[in-house]
ROVO-538503 format. One record per residue (C-alpha): residue in one letter; x negated, y, z. Coordinates in pm, 1 decimal. Layout:
<rs>
<r><aa>A</aa><east>X</east><north>Y</north><up>Z</up></r>
...
</rs>
This chain:
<rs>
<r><aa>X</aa><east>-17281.4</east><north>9655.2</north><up>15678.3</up></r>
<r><aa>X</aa><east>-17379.4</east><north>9496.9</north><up>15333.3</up></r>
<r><aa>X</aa><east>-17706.2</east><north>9244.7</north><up>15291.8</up></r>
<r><aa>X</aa><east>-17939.5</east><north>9314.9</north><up>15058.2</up></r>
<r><aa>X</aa><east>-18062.8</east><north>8964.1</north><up>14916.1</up></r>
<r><aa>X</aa><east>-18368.4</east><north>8998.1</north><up>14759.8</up></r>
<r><aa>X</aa><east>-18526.3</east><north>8650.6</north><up>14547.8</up></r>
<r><aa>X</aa><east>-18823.3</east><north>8819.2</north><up>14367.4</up></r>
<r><aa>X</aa><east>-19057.5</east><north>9122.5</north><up>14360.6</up></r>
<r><aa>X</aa><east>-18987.8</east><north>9435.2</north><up>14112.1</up></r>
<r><aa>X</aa><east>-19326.4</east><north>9542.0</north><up>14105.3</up></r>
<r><aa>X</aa><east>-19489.2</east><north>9756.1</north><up>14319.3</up></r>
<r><aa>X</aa><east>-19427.0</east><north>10138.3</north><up>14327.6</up></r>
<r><aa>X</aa><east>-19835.9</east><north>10212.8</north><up>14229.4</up></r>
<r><aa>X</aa><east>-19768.6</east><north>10083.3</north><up>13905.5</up></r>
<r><aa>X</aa><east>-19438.3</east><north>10281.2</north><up>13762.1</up></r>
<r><aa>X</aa><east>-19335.9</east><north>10604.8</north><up>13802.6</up></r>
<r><aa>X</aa><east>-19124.1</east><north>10715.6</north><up>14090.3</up></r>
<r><aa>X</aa><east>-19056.1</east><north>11035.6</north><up>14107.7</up></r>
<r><aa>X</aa><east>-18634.7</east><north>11060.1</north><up>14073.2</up></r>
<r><aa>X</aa><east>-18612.7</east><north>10786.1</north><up>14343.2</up></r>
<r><aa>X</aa><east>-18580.2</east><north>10773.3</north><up>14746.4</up></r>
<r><aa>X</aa><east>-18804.2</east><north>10503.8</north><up>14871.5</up></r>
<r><aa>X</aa><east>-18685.9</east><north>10347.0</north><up>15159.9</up></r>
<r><aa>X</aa><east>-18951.5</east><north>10114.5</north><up>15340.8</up></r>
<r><aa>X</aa><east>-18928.2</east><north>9804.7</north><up>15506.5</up></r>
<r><aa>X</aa><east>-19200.2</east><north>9775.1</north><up>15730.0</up></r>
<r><aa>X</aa><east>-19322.8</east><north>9408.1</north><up>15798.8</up></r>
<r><aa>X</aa><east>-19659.5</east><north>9287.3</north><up>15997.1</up></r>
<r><aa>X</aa><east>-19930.5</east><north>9140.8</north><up>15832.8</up></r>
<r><aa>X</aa><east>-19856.1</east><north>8767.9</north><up>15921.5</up></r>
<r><aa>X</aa><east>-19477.5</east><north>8807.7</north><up>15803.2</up></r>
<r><aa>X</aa><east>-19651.7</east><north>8915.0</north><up>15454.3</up></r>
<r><aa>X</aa><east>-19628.6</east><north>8517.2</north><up>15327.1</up></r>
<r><aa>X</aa><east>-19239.4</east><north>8451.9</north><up>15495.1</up></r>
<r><aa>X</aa><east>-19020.1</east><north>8307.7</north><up>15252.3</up></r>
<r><aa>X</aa><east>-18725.7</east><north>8389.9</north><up>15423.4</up></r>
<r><aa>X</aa><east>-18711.4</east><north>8689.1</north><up>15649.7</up></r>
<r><aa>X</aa><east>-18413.9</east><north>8923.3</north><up>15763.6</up></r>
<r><aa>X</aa><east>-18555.8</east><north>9279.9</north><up>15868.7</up></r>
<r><aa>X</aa><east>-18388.5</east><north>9618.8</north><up>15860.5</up></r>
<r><aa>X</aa><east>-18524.5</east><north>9924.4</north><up>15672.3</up></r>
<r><aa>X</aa><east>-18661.9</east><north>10265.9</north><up>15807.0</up></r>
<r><aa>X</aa><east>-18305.9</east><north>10429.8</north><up>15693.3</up></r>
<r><aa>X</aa><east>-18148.3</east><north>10108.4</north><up>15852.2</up></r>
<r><aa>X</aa><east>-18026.7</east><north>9900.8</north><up>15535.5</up></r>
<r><aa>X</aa><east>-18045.4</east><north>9524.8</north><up>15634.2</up></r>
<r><aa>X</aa><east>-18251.8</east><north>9337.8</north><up>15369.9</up></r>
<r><aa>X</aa><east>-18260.5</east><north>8950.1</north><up>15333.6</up></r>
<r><aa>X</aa><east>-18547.9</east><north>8816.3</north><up>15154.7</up></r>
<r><aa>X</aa><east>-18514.8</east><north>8444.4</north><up>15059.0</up></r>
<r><aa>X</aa><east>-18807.9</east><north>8348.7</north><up>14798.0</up></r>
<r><aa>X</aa><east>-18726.4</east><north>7971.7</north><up>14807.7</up></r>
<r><aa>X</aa><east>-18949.3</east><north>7812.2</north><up>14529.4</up></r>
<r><aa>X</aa><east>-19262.2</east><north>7978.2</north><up>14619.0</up></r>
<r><aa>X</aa><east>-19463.7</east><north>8231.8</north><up>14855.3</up></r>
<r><aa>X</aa><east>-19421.6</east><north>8535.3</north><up>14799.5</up></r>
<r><aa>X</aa><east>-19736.2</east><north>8701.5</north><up>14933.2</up></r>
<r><aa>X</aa><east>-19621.8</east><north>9073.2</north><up>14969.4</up></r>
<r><aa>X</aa><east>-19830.0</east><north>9335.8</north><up>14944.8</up></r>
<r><aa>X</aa><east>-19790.8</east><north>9719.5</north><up>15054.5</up></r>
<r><aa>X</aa><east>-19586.3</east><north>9894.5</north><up>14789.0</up></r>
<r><aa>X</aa><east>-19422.9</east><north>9610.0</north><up>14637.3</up></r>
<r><aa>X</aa><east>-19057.6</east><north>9669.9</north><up>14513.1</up></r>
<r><aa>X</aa><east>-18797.4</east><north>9445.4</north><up>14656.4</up></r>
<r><aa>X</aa><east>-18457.1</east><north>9690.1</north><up>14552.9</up></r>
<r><aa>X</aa><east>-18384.5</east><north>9907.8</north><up>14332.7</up></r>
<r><aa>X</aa><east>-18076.4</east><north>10121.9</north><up>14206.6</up></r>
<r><aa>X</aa><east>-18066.3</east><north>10395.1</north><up>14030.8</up></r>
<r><aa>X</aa><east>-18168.0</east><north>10665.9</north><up>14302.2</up></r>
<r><aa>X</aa><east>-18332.1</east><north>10426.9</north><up>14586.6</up></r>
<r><aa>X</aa><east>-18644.6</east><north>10176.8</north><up>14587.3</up></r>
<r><aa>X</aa><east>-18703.3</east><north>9965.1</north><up>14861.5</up></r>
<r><aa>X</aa><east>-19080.7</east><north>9877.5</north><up>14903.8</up></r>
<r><aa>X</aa><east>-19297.6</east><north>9699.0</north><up>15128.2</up></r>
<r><aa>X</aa><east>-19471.3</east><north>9903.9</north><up>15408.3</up></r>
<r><aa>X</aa><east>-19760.4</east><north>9636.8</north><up>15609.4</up></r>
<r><aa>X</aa><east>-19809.1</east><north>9750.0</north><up>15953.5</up></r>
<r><aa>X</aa><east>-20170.2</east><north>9823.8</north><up>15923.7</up></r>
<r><aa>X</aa><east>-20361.9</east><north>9558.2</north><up>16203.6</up></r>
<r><aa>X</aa><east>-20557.9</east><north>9675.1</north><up>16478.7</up></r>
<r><aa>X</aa><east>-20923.9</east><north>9585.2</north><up>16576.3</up></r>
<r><aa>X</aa><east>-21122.4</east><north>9479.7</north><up>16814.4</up></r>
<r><aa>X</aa><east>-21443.1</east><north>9479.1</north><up>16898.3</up></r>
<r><aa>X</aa><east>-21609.8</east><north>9289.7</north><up>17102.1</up></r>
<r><aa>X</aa><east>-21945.1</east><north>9298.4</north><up>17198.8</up></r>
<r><aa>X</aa><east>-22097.1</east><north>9019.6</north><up>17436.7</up></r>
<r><aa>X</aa><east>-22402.6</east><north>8970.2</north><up>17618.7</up></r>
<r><aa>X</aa><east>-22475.7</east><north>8653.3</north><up>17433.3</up></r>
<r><aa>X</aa><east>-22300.9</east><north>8499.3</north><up>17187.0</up></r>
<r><aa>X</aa><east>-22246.0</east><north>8173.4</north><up>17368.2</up></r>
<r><aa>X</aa><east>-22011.2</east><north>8392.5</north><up>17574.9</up></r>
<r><aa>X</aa><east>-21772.4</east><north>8461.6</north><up>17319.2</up></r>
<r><aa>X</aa><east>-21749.9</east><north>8111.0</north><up>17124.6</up></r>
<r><aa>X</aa><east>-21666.5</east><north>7990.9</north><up>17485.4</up></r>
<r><aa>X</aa><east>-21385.0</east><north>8218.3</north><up>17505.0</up></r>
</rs>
C-alpha cells in the first residue's frame, strides 16, 4: 500500500468549493492536533504520513492535507469529552 507524505496544509475544505470531490477524513484526537510527525490511516483506509519538520502545524477540523483531482483528504478532530465535576468543597478537588 502507497504512503501519502504530506509537508504542508492545502487549506481547509470551509474555504473552497468542494463539490466534484470525495473527502476522505483522517480522524486525529485533539492532543495529536500539534504532532509534527504522525502516521495514521484514513476512514477509507489510505495510510497518510504527515511530517511538518520546520514548524507546528496546528491542525484544525477541515484542513486539507491531499488532494487529486477527485479525492480531498481533510482533518476530522475527535470532538473531547467532558466532565463535570461537582465537589462538596473546593478544597476537595485541588487535592485531587
Amino acid at each position: 500500500m502507497q504512503v501519502i507524505i504530506v509537508k504542508e496544509k492545502l487549506g481547509n475544505i470551509n474555504s473552497i468549493p468542494i463539490d466534484n470531490y470525495d473527502i476522505d477524513t483522517l480522524v486525529i484526537e485533539w492532543y495529536e492536533a500539534k504532532k509534527r510527525i504522525l502516521h495514521k490511516q484514513t476512514k477509507y483506509s489510505k495510510e497518510v504520513a504527515i511530517k511538518f519538520l520546520n514548524k507546528n502545524p496546528n491542525l484544525k477540523d477541515g484542513d486539507i492535507l491531499w488532494q487529486d483531482k477527485n479525492t480531498i483528504i481533510a482533518v476530522e478532530i475527535n470532538p473531547l469529552l467532558n466532565s463535570k465535576i461537582l465537589p462538596k468543597t473546593s478544597g476537595r478537588i485541588c487535592y485531587a
